[in-house]
ROSE-905579 format. One record per residue (C-alpha): residue number from 1; chain; x, y, z. Coordinates in pm, 1 decimal, padded with zeros to 6 digits. Layout:
BEGIN
     n   chain          u          v          w
   NUM       A          X          Y          Z
...
! end
This chain:
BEGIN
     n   chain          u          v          w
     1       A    00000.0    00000.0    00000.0
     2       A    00302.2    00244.9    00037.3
     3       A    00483.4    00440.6    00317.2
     4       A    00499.1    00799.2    00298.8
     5       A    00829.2    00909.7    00235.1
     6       A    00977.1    00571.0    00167.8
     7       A    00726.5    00385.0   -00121.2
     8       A    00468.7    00513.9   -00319.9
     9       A    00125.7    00390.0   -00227.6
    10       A    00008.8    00154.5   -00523.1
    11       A   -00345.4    00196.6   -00420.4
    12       A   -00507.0    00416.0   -00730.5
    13       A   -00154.0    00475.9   -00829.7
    14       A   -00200.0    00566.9   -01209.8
    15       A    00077.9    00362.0   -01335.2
    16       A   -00055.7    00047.0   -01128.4
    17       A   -00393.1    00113.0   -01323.4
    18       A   -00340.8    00203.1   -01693.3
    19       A   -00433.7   -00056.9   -01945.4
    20       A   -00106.3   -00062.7   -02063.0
    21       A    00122.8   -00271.5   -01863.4
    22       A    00449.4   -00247.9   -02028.6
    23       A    00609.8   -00005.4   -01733.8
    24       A    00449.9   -00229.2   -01486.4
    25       A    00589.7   -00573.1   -01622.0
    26       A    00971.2   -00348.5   -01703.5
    27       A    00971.8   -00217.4   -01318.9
    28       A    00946.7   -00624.7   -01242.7
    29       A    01153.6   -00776.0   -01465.6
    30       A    01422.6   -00497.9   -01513.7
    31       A    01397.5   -00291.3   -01145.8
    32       A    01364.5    00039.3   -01100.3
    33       A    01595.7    00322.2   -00939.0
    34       A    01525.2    00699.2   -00891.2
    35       A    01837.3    00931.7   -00886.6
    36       A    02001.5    01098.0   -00598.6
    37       A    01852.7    01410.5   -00575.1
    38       A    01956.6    01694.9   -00291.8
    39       A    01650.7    01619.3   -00107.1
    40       A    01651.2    01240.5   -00182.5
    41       A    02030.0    01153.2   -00145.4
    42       A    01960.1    00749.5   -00091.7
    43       A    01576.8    00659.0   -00309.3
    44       A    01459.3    00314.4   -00244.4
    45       A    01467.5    00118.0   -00549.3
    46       A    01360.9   -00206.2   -00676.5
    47       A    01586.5   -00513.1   -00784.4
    48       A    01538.0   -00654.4   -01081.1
    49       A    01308.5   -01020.9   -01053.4
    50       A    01346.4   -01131.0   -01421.2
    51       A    01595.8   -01410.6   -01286.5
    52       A    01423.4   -01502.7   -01006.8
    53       A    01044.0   -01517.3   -01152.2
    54       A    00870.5   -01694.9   -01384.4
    55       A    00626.8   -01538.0   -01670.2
    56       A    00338.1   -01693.0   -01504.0
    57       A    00443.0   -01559.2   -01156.1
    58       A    00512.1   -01178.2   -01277.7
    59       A    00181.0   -01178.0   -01397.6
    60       A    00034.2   -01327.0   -01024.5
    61       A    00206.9   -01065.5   -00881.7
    62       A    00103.5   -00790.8   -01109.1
    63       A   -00222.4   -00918.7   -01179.2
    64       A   -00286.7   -00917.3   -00743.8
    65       A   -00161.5   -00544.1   -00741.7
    66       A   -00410.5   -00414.2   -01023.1
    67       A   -00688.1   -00566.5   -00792.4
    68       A   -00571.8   -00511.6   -00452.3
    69       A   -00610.3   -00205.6   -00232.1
    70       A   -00968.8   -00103.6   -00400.9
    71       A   -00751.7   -00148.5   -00744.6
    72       A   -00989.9   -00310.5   -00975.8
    73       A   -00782.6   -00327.6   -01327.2
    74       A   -00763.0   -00627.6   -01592.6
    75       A   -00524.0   -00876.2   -01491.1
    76       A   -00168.4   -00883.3   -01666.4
    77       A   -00124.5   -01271.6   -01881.5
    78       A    00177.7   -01481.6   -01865.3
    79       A    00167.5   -01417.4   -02263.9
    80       A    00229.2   -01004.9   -02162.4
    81       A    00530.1   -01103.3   -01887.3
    82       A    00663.0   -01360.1   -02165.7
    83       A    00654.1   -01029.1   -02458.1
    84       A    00843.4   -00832.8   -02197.4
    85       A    01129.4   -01024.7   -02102.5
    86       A    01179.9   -01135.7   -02486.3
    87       A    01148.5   -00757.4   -02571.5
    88       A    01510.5   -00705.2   -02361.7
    89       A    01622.0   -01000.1   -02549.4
    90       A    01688.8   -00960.9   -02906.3
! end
């Protein structure tokens, strides 16, 4: 659900609910990391999962968060997970 200051709330977070889950299924897979900013010296960031999940367990995982919290969002395929880890390897 998020912690103020620390991680962003995922309930009715935009990027959580737009039909298109490409940055959803990339944060996953690849991780994600803000910069060091003057006000943010050490963000939180996310390690990458692609080695450590399946296709069908990225979209459990994402599928859960677009429908947990009051999130109610059409659930991410293994087919979607499966295009985004082949798109990062040509």
């Amino acid at each position: 659900q998020g912690e103020p200051g620390a991680f962003p709330a995922l309930a009715g977070n935009r990027a959580v609910l737009l039909a298109d889950t490409t940055n959803l299924l990339r944060v996953v897979l690849q991780g994600g990391y803000l910069p060091a900013t003057a006000g943010n010296p050490r963000p939180h960031g996310m390690p990458p999962f692609r080695q450590v999940l399946g296709d069908e367990d990225v979209a459990a995982v994402l599928s859960f968060v677009r429908n947990a919290w009051g999130n109610q969002a059409p659930g991410v395929g293994t087919i979607d997970a499966y295009r985004a880890r082949e798109a990062r390897n040509p």
